[in-house]
C-alpha positions in Angstrom: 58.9 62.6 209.6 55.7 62.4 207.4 57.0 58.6 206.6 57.4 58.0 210.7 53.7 59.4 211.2 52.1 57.6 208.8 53.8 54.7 209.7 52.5 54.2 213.3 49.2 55.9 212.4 48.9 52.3 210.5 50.3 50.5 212.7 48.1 51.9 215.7 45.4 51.3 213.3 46.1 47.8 213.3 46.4 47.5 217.0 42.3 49.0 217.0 41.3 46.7 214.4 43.1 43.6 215.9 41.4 44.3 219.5 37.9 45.3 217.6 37.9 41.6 216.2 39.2 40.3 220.0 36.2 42.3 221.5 33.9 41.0 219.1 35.5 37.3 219.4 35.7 37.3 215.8 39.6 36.6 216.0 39.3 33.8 219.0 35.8 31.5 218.1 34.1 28.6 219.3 33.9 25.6 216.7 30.5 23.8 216.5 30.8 20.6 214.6 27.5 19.6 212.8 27.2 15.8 212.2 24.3 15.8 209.8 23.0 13.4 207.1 23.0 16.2 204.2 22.7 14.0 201.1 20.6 10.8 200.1 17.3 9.7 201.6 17.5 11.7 205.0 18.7 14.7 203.6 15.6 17.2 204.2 16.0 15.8 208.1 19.6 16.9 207.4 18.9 20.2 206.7 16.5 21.0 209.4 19.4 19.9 211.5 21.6 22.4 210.2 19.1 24.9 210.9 18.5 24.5 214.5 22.0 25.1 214.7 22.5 28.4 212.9 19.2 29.4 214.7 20.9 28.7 218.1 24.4 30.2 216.9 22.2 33.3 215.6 20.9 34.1 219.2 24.0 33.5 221.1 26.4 35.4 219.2 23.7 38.3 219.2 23.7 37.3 223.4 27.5 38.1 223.3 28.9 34.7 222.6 29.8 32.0 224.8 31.9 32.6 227.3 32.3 36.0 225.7 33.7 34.1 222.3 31.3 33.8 219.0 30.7 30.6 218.0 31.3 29.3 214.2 29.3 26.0 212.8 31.5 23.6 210.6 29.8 21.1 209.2 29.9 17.4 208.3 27.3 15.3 205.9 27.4 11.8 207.5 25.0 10.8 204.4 23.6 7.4 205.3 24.9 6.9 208.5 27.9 4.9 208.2 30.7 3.6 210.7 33.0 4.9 208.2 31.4 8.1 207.2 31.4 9.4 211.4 35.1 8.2 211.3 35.6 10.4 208.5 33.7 13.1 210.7 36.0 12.8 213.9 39.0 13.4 211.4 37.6 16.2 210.2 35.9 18.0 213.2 38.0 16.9 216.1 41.4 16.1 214.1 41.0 19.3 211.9 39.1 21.7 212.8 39.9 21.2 216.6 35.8 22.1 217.4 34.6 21.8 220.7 31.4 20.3 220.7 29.8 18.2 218.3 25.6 18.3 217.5 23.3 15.7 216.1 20.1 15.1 215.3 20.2 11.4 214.5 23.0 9.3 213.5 22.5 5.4 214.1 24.6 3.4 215.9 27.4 4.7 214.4 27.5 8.0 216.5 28.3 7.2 219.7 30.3 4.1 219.3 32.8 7.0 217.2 32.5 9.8 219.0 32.7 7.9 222.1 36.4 7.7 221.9 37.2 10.8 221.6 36.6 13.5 224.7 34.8 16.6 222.8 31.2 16.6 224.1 29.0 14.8 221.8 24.9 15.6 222.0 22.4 13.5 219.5 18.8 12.0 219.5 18.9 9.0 218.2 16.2 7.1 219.6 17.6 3.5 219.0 17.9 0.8 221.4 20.9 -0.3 219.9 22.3 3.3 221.2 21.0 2.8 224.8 22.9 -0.5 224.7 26.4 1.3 223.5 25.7 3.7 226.2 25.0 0.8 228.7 28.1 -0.9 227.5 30.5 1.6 227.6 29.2 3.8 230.3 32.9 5.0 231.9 34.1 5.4 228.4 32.2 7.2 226.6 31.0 9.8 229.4 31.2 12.4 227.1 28.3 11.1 224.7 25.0 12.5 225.6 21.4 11.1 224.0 18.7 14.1 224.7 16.0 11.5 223.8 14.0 8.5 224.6 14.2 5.6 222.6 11.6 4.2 220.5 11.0 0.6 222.6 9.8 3.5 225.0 7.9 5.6 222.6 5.6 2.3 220.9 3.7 1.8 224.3 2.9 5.9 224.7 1.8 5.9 221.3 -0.6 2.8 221.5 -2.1 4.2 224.7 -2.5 7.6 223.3 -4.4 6.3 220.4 -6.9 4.2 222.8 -7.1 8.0 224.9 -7.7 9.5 221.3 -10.5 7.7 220.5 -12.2 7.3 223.3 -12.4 11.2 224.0 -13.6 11.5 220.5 -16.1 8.5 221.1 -15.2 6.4 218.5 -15.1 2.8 218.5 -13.0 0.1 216.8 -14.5 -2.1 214.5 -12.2 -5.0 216.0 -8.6 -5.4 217.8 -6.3 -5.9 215.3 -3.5 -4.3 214.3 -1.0 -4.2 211.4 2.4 -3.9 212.0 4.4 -2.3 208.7 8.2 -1.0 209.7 11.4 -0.6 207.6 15.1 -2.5 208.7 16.2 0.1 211.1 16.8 -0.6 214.8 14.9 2.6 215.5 11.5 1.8 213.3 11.6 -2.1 214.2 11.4 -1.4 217.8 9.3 1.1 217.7 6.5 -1.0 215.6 7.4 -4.2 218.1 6.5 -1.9 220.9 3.4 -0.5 220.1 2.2 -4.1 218.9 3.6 -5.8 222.4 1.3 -2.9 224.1 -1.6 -3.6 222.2 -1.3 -7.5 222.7 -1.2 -7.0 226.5 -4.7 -5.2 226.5 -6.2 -7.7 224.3 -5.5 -6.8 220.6 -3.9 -8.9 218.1 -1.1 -8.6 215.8 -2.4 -10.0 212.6 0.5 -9.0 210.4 4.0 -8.1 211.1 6.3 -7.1 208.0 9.7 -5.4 207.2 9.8 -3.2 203.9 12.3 -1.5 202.1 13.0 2.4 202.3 12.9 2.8 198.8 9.3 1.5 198.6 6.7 3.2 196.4 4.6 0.0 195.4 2.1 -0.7 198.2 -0.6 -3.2 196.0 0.7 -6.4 197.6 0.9 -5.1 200.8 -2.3 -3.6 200.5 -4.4 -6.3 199.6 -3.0 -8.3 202.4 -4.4 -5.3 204.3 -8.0 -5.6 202.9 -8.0 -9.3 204.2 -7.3 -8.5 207.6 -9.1 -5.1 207.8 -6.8 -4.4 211.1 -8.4 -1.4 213.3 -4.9 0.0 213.5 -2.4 0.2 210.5 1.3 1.0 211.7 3.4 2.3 209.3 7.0 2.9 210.5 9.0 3.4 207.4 11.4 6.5 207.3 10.9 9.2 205.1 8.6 10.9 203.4 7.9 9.9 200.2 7.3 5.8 201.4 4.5 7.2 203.8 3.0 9.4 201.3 2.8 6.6 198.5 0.9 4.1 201.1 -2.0 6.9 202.3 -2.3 7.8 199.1 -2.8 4.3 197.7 -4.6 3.3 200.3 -7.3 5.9 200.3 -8.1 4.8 196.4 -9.8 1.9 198.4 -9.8 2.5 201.6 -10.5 0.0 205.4 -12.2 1.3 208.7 -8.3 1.7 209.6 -6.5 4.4 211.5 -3.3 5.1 210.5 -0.4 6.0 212.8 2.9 6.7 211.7 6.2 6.5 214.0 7.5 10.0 213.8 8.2 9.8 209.9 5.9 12.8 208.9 7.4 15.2 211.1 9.3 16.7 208.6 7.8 19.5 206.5 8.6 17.7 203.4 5.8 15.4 203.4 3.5 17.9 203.9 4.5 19.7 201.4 4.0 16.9 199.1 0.5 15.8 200.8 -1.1 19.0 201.8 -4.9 17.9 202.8 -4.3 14.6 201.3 -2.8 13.4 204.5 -5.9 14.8 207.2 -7.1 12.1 209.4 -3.3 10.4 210.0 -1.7 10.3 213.7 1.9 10.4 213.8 4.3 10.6 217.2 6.8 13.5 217.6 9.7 12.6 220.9 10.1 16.7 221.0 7.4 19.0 220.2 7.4 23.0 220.2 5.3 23.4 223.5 2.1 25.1 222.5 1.9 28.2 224.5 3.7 32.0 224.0 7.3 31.0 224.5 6.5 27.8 221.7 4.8 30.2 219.4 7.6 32.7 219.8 10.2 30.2 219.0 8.1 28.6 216.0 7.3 32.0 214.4 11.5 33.0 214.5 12.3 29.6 212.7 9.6 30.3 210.1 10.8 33.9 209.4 14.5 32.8 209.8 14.2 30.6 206.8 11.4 31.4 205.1 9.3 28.3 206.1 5.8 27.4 205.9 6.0 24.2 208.6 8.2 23.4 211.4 9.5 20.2 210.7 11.2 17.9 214.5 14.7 18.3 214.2 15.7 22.3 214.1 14.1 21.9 217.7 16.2 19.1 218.5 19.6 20.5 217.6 18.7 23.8 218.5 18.0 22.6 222.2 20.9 20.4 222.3 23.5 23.3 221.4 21.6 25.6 224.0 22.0 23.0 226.4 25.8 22.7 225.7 26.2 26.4 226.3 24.4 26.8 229.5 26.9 24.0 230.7 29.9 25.8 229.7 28.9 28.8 230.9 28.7 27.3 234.2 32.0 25.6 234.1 33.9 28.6 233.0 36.1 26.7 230.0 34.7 25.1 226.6 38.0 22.7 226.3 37.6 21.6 230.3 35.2 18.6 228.8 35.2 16.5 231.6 33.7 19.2 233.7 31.0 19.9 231.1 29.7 16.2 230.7 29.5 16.4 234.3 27.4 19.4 234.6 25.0 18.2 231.4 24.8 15.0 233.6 24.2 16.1 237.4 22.4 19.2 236.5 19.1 20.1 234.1 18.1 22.3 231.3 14.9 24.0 230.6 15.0 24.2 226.3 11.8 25.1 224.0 11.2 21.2 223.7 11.1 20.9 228.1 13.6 19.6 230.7 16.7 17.3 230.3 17.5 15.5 233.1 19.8 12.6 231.9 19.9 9.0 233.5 23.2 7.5 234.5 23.9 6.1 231.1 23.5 9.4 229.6 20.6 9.3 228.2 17.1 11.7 229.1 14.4 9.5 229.5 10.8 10.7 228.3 8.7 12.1 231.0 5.7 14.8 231.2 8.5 17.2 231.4 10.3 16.2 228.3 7.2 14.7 226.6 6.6 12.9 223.5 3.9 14.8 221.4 0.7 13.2 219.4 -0.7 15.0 216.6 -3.0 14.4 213.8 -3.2 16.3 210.2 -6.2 18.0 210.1 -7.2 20.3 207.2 -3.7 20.5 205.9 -2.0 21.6 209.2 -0.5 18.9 211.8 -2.2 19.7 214.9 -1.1 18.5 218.2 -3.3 16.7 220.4 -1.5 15.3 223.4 1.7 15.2 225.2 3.1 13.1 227.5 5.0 9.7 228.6 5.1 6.1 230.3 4.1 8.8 233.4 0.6 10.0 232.0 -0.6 11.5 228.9 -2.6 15.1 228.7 -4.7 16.3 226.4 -4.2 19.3 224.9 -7.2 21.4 225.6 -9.8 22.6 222.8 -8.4 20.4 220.3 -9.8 16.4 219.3 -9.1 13.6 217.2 -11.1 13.9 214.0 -12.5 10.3 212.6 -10.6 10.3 209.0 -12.8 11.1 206.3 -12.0 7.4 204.8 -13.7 5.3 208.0 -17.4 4.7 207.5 
């Protein structure tokens, strides 16, 4: 009889625990599929990504889940952005681990034209013209592919006229109209660099050198004394990563020109201001999502800092973090996570309000830049990156009580 007790008393214990982990959705999850590049050049980007997406998890498993069901992140390092490293990835997170959705910050080309095939939602920010052609391309098929960002043959333009707007509310005045073109082999930085020297030529400036360079470069001498020849007004350097933007400013300013220096988004992450502190005050640079800067931005910020112990907020935990967000607001409409076809078609008929503003996506997918989901200019200015405008091909604004500061190296 004692046997027969203590028998069911287990087994009636095990019936408590087993609905326990259903009630808490710990036995029936959600799988997130990370696609981020966690090794080689881009990996502090990679990282970042990662933690916009165990920020986002964090608050809606706290919220109660989706759909009632915790979510669970499994991730895959694409590494340099590969064809066959995201083939690898759909194995893995589709084939495998049978996720549901899969998040991105960047991821080339390669991205879309994978996940494309599949039917799992796919969200990424890219930024590449060669994307918006895939998307253009394969519009019917690959309707579950979603790009929550401009790209950069769109950004170049903004940028150039921000930097006229800059200046002139600072009242400074270039020494001439030229501008220096520097940019690395991706689609992403070569656009952008045509771009913003297309702009310029059609209000009168000239593009007196246009060159490709390496990611790996560290060596700017040559480069620079082509430079000193020209003495360009504007100086365009759109190289990705960190450490190929660092060397330049910091071999430039050993002999500095009456040159402003403008960056296409490269600085953004908090690695290379860790490695330049003050060293890089005076320098523009372009961010296509920005933490807005009022309560709800400072809110947000101040979580990811104590989250991770961080000093700066680099782009991309904003990106992913808004992507995932945007995923689950869709499926909590639609009622199922595995009824895709009925989630890409909420993402793309309806809109979401994230930290970084509102998606509205295009019929190819894609959400174009607007004052509502601006692109962001900011300067470094005594060690900190300070924002100084938002907008897009609609307008710019400046941000109120803050100005461009004349770099300490024009005279």
């Amino acid at each position: 009889m004692k046997k027969f007790a203590l028998r069911f008393g287990l087994i009636a214990l095990m019936v408590l625990v087993t609905q326990a982990f259903v009630m808490t959705g710990w036995a029936d999850t959600i799988k997130v599929g990370g696609a981020s590049p966690m090794t080689g050049y881009m990996a502090a980007d990679g990282k970042e990504m990662t933690e916009g997406l165990e920020m986002a998890i964090k608050e809606i498993n706290e919220a109660g889940g989706v759909l009632g069901r915790k979510l669970e992140l499994v991730n895959f390092d694409t590494e340099e952005l590969l064809s066959e490293t995201f083939a690898a990835a759909a194995e893995k997170l589709i084939g495998k681990e049978k996720v549901d959705v899969i998040i991105s910050g960047y991821c080339g080309e390669a991205g879309p034209d994978v996940f494309g095939k599949y039917d799992v939602p796919f969200l990424y920010n890219e930024g590449s013209q060669g994307c918006l052609e895939i998307h253009k391309k394969n519009a019917e098929e690959y309707w579950n592919v979603f790009m929550t960002c401009d790209t950069s043959q769109t950004w170049g333009p903004v940028v150039f006229d921000t930097v006229e707007v800059l200046a002139k509310d600072a009242d400074y005045t270039f020494p001439n109209k030229k501008i220096a073109l520097i940019w690395g082999g991706w689609d992403w930085d070569e656009k952008y660099a045509k771009s913003f020297g297309k702009r310029g030529e059609e209000k009168g400036w000239e593009v007196c050198m246009d060159i490709e360079c390496g990611y790996e470069t560290k060596e700017w001498s040559s480069i620079l004394s082509k430079l000193r020849e020209e003495k360009p007004a504007i100086i365009f350097v759109g190289i990705w990563g960190s450490v190929p933007q660092a060397t330049f400013l910091q071999q430039f300013k050993k002999n500095p020109m009456n040159s402003i220096i403008v960056h296409n988004q490269a600085t953004t992450n908090a690695e290379y201001l860790d490695m330049m502190g003050k060293q890089a005050d005076g320098v523009l640079d372009h961010s296509y999502r920005m933490v807005p800067v009022n309560a709800k931005g400072e809110a947000w910020t101040k979580t990811y800092k104590k989250m991770f112990k961080k000093k700066e907020l680099g782009l991309m935990p904003l990106v992913t973090y808004d992507e995932l967000m945007l995923w689950a607001a869709a499926v909590e409409k639609v009622g199922k996570v595995d009824d895709y076809r009925a989630i890409a078609k909420e993402i793309k008929e309806g809109s979401y309000e994230g930290v970084g503003g509102t998606y509205v996506f295009n019929e190819y997918n894609i959400a174009p830049t607007t004052r509502k989901l601006p692109n962001a200019t900011y300067q470094y200015q005594n060690g900190k990156r300070v924002y100084l405008s938002t907008g897009g091909p609609d307008g710019i604004d400046l941000i109120e009580g803050r100005k461009f500061q004349i770099p300490s190296w024009i005279k």
